[in-house]
C-alpha positions, 0 to 999 in steps of 0.5 A: 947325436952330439958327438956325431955333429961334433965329429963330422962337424967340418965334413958336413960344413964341407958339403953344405958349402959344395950343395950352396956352391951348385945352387949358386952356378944353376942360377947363374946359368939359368938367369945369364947363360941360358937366355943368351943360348936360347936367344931371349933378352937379358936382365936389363935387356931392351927386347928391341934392341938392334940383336947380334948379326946385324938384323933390326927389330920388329916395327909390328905391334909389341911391348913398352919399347916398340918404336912404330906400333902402328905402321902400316908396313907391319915389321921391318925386314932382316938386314943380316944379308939382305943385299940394299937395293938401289932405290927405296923400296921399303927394305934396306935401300943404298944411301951413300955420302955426297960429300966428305967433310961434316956440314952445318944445315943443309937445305934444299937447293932453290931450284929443288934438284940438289943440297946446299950447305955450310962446309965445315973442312974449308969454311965454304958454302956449297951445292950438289947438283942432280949430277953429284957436282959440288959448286961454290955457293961463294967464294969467301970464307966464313971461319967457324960457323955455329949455325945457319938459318936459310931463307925460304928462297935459298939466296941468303942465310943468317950466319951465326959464330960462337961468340954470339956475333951473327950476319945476313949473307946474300949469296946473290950480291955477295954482301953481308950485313951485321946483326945484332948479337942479341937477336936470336932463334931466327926465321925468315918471313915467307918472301924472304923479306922480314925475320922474326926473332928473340931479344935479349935484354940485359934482364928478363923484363926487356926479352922481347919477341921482335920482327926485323927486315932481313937487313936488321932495319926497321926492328920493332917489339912484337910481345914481351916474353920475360923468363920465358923464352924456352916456351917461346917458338920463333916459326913464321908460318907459309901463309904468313897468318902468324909468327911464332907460338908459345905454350902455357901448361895446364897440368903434366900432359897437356900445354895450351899453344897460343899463335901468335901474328904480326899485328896484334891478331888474337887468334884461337888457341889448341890444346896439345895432349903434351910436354916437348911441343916441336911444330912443323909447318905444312906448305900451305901453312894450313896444317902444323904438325907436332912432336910432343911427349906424354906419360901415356907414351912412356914419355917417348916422342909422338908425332901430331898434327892439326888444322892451324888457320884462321877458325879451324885452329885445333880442329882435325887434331889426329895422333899419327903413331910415328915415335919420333920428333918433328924436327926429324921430318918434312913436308914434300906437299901440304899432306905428305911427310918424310921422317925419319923414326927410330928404330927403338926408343927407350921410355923416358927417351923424349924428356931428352931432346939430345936423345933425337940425335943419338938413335938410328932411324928408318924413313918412313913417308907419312899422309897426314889426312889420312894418318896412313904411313909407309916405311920408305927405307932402312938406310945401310948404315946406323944413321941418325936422320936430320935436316931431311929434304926432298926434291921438288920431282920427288925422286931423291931424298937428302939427309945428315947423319948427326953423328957425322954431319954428313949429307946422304942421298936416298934414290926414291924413283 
């Protein structure tokens, strides 16, 4: 027996070598190959993922990665060679470009027909009319242009620079007042009069949440936030009740939000069942609604909302399904939303708010009474949705695509 091992010795490592070999490639072919040919995910693979040959995934119920489980829609259509229809019809809906250099901010229009924005190609600031007409908002320059905050009126903005320098520009008069470089994270009061904001002091001790009128005069402290400034939200609410918000966590997945008002008011406080709180005030500034993320959600953004006036803070709080963040919808009236919602969301997506401008959304109109929700439109392109407006006649919807800051025209009726 020895002398048969010694003498085919290298024959049987020959073909115990080929028979490793072939067991190898089967299990290649069976882990890589084969799911590709049969169509399920690979290794690694989202099973939501946007598949070969242009056509979304479900929305229906489903795995870790399903990014509205709860739509009332159901799934969301093939757009392989669904041909886009003209007006929003809950399928892939037409949604061209209205301009053709990347924008900062645009808002609705104050009589409610049109877009406005910042141009960032030639440093101007115009208007879309219903009619697709571009108007100059003014005829000065404004070079540069980090960030835009609008009034409610749509008749001036704060115009911010990169170093820190900031203005108030009345697009009615034409002038400008300086503000100083140290305020930040503004909002304007519901008449357009007063804005709220962060000062930052030379240390921690002397960062301030302060009120100002619109020409930066007659400035005063309304609390000291320290270190605190990130847990902090500038946000003046519509019916003028309160100014901001800040948070307080009580454990990992539930903060306690305190309001804060004008002069002192002690108002109740709500807990929210999350870490990322993004508020969004409704009309009437009667309701909030609410992003945040949880380790019961795979740390994905959700969407809330909840009473926020007077006495009934915190009550009719109501989870309303939508994976998405707050800053990706809008109020049209005191109950009705538009959002735009991912189509896929990754766990772990909402601990990462640079995550919100890199997805590819689908517009859904959303009834916070009631939590019903309806997908409104697949967009024909792999848009990020932002800076969502919507006629006050309710038949057209605008929004920027993040990627490239261009403003999109949805056709609603």
């Amino acid at each position: 027996m020895m002398n048969f091992f010694a003498k085919y010795q290298r024959v049987l490592i020959i073909i115990g070598f080929l028979f490793l070999v072939a067991v190898l490639g089967y299990l290649l072919y069976f882990i890589f190959i084969k799911p590709t040919l049969t169509g399920a995910p690979l290794p690694g693979q989202n099973a939501t993922s946007t598949p070969p040959g242009g056509k979304l995934p479900n929305s229906g119920k489903g795995g870790p990665n399903t990014p509205v489980a709860t739509t009332t829609e159901g799934n969301i259509p093939s757009t392989g060679t669904t041909p886009a229809a003209i007006k929003a019809d809950g399928g892939v809906t037409k949604t061209p470009a209205i301009n053709d250099n990347p924008t900062i901010n645009p808002t609705l229009t104050a009589n409610g027909s049109g877009v406005q924005y910042y141009n960032q190609g030639d440093g101007k600031f115009y208007s879309i009319d219903s009619n697709g007409n571009a108007i100059t908002l003014s005829d000065q320059v404004f070079y540069n242009v980090s960030n835009v905050v609008w009034a409610p009126q749509k008749n001036k903005a704060i115009i911010e620079y990169p170093d820190s320098s900031k203005i108030l520009y009345n697009f009615t008069t034409k002038k400008q007042i300086t503000l100083p470089s140290n305020w930040n994270e503004f909002d304007f009061s519901a008449n357009g009069s007063q804005i709220v904001m962060k000062s930052a002091g030379v240390d921690a001790e002397n960062n301030y949440l302060a009120v100002a009128n619109d020409d930066g005069s007659a400035a005063k402290t309304i609390e000291q936030i320290g270190a605190n400034a990130d847990t902090v939200y500038d946000s003046w609410s519509p019916n003028n009740q309160t100014i901001a918000m800040y948070t307080k966590g009580i454990d990992l997945d539930r903060q306690e939000v305190f309001f804060v008002g004008l002069n002192g008011e002690n108002f109740k406080s709500t807990i929210i069942e999350g870490r990322g709180f993004e508020p969004k005030w409704s009309t009437a500034g009667d309701k909030l609604a609410y992003s945040i993320y949880s380790s019961a959600n795979n740390m994905k953004p959700e969407l809330w909302t909840t009473d926020a006036q007077g006495d009934t803070i915190g009550a009719n709080r109501r989870d309303l399904g939508v994976a998405t963040w707050a800053d990706k919808c809008t109020f049209v009236n005191n109950t009705t939303m538009y959002c735009g919602v991912p189509q896929s969301l990754d766990a772990g997506a909402g601990l990462f708010p640079e995550a919100a401008k890199e997805t590819t959304d689908s517009l859904y109109q959303i009834n916070i009474a009631t939590g019903e929700k309806k997908l409104i439109a697949i967009p024909d392109g792999n848009y990020n949705i932002s800076n969502l407006s919507v006629t006050t006649d309710g038949s057209s919807l605008f929004f920027q695509d993040s990627k490239t800051k261009l403003v999109h025209k949805v056709l609603l009726k």
